[in-house]
MOPAC internal coordinates of N, CA, C and O (Angstrom, degrees):
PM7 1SCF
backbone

  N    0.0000 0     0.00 0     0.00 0    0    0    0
  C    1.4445 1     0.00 0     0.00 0    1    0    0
  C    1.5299 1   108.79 1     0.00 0    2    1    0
  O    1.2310 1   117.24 1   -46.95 1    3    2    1
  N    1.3804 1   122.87 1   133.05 1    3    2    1
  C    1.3389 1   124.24 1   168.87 1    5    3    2
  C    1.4598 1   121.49 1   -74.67 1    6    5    3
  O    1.2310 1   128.40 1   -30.16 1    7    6    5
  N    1.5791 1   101.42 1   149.84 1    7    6    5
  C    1.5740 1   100.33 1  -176.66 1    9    7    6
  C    1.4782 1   108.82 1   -78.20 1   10    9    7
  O    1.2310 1   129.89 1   -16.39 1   11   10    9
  N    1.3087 1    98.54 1   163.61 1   11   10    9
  C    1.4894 1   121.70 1  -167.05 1   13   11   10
  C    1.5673 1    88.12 1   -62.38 1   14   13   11
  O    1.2310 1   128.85 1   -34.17 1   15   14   13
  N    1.0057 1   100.56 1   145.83 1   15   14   13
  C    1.5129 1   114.57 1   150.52 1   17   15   14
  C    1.4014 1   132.83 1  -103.50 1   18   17   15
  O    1.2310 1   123.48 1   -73.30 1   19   18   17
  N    1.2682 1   110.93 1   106.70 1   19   18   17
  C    1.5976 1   108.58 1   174.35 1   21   19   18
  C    1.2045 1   138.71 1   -92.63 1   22   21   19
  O    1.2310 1   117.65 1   165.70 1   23   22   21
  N    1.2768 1   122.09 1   -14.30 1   23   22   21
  C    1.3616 1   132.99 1   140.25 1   25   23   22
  C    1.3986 1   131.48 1  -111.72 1   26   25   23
  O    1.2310 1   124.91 1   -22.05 1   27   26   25
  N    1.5529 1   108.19 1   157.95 1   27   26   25
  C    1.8065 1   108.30 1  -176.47 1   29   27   26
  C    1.4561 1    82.22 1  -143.09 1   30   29   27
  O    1.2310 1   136.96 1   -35.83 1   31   30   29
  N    1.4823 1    84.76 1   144.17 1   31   30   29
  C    1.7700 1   104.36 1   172.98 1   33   31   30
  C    1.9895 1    98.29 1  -122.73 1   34   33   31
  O    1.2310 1   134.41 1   -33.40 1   35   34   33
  N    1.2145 1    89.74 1   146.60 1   35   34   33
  C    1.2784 1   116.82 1   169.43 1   37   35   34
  C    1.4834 1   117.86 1  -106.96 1   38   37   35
  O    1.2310 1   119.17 1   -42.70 1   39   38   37
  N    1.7360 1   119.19 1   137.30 1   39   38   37
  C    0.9756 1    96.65 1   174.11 1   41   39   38
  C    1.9420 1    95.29 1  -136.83 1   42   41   39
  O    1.2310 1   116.22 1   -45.47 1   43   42   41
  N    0.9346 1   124.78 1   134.53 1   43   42   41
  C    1.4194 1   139.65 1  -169.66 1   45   43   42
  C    1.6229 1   132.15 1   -96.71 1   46   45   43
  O    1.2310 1   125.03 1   -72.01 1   47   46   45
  N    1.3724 1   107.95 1   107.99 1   47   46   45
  C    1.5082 1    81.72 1  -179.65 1   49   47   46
  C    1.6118 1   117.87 1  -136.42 1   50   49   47
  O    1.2310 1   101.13 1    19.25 1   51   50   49
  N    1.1150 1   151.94 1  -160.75 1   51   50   49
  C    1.9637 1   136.61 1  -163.28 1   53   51   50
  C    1.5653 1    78.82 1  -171.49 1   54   53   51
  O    1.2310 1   133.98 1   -30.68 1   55   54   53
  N    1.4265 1    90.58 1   149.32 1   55   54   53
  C    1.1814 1    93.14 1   171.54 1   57   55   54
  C    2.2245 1    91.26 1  -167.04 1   58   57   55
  O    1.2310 1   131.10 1   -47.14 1   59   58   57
  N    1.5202 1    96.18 1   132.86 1   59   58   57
  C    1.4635 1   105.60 1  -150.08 1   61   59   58
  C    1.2650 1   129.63 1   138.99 1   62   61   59
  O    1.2310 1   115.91 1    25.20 1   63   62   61
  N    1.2353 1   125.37 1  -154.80 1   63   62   61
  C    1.5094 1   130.15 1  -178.21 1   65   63   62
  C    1.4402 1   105.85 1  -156.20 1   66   65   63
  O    1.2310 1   111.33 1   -44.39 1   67   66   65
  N    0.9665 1   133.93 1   135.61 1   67   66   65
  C    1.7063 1   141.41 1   156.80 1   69   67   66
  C    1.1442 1   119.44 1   -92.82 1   70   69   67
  O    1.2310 1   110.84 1   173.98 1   71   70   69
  N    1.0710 1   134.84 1    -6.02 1   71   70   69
  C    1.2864 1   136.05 1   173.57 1   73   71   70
  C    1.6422 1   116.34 1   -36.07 1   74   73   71
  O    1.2310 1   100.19 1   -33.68 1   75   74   73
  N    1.2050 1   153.47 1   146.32 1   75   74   73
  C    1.1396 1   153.77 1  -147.33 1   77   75   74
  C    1.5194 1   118.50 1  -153.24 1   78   77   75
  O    1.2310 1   134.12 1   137.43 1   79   78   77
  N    2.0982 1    90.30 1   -42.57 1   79   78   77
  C    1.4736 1    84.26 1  -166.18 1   81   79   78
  C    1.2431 1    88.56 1  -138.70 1   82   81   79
  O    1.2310 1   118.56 1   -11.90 1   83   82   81
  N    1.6246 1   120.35 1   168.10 1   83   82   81
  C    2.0233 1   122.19 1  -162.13 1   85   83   82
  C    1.7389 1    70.71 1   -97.60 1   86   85   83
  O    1.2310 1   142.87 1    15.78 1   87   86   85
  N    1.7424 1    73.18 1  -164.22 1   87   86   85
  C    1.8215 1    92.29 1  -177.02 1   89   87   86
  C    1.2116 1   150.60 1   -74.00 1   90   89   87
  O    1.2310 1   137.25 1   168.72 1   91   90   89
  N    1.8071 1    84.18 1   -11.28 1   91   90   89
  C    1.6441 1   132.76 1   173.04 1   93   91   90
  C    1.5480 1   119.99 1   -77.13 1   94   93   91
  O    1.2310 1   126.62 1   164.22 1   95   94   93
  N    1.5323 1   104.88 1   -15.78 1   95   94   93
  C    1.2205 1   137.60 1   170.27 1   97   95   94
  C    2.0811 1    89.69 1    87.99 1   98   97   95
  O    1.2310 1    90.15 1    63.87 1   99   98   97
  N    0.6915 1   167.01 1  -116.13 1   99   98   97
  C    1.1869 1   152.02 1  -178.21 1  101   99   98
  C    1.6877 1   110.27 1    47.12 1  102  101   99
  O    1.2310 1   130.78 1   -49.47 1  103  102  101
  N    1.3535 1    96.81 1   130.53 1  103  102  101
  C    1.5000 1   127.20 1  -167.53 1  105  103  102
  C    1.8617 1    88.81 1   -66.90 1  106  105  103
  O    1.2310 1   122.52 1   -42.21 1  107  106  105
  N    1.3465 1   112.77 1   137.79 1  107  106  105
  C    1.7151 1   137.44 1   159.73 1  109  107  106
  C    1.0491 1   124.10 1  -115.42 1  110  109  107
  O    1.2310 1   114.19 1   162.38 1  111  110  109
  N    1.5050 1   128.61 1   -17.62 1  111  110  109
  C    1.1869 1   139.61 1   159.77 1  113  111  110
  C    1.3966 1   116.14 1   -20.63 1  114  113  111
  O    1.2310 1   108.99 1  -102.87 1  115  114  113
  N    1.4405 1   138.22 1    77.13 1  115  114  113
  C    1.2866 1   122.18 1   159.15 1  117  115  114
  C    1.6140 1    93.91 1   141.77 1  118  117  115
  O    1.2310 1   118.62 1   171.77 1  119  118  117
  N    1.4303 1   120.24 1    -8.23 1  119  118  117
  C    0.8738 1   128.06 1  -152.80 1  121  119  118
  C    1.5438 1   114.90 1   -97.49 1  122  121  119
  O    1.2310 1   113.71 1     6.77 1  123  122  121
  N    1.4927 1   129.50 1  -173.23 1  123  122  121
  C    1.1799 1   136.07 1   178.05 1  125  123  122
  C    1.5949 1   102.85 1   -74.91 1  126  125  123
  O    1.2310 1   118.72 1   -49.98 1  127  126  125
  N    1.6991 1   120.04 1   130.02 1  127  126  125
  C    1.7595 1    96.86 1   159.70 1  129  127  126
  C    1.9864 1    91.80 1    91.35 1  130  129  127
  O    1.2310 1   116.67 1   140.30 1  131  130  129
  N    1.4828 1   123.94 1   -39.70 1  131  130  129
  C    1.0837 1   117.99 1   168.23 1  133  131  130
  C    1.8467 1   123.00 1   -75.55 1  134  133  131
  O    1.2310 1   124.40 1   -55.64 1  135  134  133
  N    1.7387 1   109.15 1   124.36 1  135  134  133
  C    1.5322 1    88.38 1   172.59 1  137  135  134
  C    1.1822 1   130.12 1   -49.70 1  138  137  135
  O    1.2310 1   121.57 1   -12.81 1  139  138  137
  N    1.3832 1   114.61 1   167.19 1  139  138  137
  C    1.7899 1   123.63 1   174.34 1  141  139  138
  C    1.0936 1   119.24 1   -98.88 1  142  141  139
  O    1.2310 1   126.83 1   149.34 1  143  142  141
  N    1.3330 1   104.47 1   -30.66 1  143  142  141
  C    1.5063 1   114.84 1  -169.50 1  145  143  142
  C    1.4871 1   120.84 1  -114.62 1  146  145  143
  O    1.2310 1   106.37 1    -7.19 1  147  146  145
  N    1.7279 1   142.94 1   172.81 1  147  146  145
  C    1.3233 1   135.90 1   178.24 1  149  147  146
  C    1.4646 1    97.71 1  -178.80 1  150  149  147
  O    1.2310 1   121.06 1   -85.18 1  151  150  149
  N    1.4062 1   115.57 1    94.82 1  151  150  149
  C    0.8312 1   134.81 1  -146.04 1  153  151  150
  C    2.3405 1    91.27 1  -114.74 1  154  153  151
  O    1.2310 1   126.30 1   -44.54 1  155  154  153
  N    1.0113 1   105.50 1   135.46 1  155  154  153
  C    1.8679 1   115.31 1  -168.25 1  157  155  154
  C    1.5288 1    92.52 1  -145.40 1  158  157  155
  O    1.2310 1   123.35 1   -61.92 1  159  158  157
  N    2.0992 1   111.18 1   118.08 1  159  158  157
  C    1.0580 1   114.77 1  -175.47 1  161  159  158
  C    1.1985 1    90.52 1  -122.37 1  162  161  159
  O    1.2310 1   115.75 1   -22.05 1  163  162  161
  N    1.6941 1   125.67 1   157.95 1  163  162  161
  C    1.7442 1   128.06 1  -174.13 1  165  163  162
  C    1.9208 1    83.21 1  -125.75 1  166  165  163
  O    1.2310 1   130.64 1   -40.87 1  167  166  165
  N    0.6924 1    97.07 1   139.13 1  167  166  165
  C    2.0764 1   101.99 1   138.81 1  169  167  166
  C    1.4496 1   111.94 1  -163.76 1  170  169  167
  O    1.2310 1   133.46 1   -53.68 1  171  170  169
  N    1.8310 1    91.59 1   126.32 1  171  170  169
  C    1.2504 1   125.99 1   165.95 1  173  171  170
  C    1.4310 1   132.22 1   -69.04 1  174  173  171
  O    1.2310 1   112.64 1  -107.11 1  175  174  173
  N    1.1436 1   131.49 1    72.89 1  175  174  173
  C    1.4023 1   159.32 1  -173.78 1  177  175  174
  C    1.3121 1   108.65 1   -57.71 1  178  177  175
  O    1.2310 1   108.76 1   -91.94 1  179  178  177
  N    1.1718 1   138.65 1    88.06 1  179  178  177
  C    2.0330 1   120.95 1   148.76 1  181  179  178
  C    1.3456 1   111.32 1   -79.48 1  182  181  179
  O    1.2310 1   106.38 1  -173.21 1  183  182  181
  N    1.3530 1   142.92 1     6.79 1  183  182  181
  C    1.1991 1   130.70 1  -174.43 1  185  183  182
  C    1.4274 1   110.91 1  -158.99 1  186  185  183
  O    1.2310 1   121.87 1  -123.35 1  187  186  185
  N    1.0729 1   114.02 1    56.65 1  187  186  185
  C    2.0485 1   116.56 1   173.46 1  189  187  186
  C    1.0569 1   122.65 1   -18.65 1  190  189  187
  O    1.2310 1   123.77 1   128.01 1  191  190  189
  N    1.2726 1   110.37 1   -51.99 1  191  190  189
  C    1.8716 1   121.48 1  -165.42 1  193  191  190
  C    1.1340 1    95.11 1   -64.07 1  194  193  191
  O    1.2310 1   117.31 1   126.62 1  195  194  193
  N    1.6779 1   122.73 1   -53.38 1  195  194  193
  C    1.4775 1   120.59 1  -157.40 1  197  195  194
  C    1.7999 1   107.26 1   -60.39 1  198  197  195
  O    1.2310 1   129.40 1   130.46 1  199  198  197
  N    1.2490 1    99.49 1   -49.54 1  199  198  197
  C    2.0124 1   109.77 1   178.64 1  201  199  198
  C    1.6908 1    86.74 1   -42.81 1  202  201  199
  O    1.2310 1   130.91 1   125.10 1  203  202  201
  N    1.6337 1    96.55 1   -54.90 1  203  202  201
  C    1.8806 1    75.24 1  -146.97 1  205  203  202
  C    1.4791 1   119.09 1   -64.62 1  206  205  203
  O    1.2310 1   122.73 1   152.05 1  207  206  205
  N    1.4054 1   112.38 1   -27.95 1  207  206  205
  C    1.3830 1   137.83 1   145.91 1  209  207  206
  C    2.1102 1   107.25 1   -13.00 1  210  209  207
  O    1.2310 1   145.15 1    96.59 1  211  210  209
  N    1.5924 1    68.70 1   -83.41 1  211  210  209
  C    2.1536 1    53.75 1   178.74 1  213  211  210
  C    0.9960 1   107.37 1  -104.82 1  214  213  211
  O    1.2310 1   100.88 1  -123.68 1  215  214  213
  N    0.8784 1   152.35 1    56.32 1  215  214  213
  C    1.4928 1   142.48 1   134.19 1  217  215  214
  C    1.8681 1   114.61 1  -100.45 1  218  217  215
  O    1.2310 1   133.04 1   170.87 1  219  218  217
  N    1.5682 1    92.40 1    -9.13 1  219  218  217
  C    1.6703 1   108.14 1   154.41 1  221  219  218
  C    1.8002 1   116.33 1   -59.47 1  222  221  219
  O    1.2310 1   127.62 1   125.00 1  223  222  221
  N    1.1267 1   102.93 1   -55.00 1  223  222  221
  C    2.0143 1   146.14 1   166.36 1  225  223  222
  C    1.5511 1    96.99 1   -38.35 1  226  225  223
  O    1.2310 1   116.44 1   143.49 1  227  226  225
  N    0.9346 1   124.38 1   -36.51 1  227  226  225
  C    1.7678 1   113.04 1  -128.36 1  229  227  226
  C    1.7933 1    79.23 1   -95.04 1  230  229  227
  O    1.2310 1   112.49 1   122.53 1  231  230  229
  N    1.4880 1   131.79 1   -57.47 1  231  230  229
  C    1.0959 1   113.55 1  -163.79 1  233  231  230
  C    1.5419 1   116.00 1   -55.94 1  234  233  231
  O    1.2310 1   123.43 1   144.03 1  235  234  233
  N    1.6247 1   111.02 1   -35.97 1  235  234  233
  C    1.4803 1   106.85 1   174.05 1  237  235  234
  C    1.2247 1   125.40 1   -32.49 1  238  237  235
  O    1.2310 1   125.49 1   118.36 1  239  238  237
  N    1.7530 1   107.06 1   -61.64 1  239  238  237
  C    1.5199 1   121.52 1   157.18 1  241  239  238
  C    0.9348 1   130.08 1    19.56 1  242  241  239
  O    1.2310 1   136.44 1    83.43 1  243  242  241
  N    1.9626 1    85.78 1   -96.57 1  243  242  241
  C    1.7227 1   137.80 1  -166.22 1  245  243  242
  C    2.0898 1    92.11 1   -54.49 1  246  245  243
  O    1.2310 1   125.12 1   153.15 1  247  246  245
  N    1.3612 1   107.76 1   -26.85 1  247  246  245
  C    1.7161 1   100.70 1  -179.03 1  249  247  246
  C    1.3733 1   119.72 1   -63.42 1  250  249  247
  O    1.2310 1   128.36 1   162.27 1  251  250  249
  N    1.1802 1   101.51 1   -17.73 1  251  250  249
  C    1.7059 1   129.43 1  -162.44 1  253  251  250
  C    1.3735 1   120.82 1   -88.24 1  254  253  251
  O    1.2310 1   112.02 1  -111.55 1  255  254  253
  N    1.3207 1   132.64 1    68.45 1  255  254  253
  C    1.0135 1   139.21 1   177.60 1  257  255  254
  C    1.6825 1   115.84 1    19.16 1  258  257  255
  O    1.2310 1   134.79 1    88.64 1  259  258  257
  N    1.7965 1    89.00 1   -91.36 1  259  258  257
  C    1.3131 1   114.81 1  -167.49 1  261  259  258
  C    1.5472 1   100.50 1   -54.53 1  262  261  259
  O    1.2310 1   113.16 1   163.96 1  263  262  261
  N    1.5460 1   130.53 1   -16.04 1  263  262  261
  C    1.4079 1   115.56 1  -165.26 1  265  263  262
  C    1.4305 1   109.99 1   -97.48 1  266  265  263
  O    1.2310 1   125.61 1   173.90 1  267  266  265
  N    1.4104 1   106.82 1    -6.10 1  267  266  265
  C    2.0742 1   112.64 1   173.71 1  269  267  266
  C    1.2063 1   102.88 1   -59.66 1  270  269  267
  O    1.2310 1   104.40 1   147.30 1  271  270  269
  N    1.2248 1   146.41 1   -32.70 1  271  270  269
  C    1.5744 1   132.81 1  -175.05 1  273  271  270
  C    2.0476 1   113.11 1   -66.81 1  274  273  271
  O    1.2310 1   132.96 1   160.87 1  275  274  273
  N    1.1551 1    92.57 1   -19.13 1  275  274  273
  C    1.9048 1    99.07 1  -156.55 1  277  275  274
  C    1.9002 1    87.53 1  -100.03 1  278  277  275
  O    1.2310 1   130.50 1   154.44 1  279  278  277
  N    1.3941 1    97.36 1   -25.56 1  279  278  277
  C    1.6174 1    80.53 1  -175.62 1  281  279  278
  C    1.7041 1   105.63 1  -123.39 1  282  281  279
  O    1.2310 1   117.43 1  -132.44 1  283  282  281
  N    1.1677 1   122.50 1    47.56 1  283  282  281
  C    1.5378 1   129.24 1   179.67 1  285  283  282
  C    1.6098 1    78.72 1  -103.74 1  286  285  283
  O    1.2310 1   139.71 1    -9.52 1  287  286  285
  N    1.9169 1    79.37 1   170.48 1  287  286  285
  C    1.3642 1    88.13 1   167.53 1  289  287  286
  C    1.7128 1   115.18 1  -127.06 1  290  289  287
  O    1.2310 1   129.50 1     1.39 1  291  290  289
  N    1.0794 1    99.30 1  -178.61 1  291  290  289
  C    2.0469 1    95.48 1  -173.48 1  293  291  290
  C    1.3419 1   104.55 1  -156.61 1  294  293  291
  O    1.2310 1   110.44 1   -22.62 1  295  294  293
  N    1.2683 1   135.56 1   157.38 1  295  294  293
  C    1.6688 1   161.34 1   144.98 1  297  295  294
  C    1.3884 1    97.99 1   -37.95 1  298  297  295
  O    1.2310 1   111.12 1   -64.80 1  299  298  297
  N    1.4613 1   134.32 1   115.20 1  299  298  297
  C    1.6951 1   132.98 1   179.89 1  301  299  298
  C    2.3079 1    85.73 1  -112.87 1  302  301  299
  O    1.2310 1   120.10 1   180.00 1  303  302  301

């Protein structure tokens, strides 16, 4: 059985522009010069050390031939 968890960390990140309207106040949305994208990532953490732990690990890995398939990424 796993231990309880008593804390969760969040860690947050955006990546994009919100901008909506120019300086004229007028909508850009859709527009030339306006972003396309707005991209909002969450991760739910019970254990920091451990992430940071391997993700210390992970470039060693990434040296490792055989281990580029398990840690690429892809379109699901």
């Amino acid at each position: 059985m796993s231990p309880e968890i008593k804390f969760r960390h969040y860690f947050v990140d955006e990546a994009g522009d919100l901008t909506f309207f120019d300086k004229k106040g007028r909508i850009i949305v859709g527009q030339p010069g306006a972003s396309k994208f707005f991209m909002f990532g969450v991760a739910q953490i019970s254990d920091p050390e451990q992430v940071s732990w391997e993700l210390e690990c992970t470039p060693r890995k990434l040296d490792d031939a055989s281990s580029l398939q398990k840690y690429s990424l892809h379109a699901t």
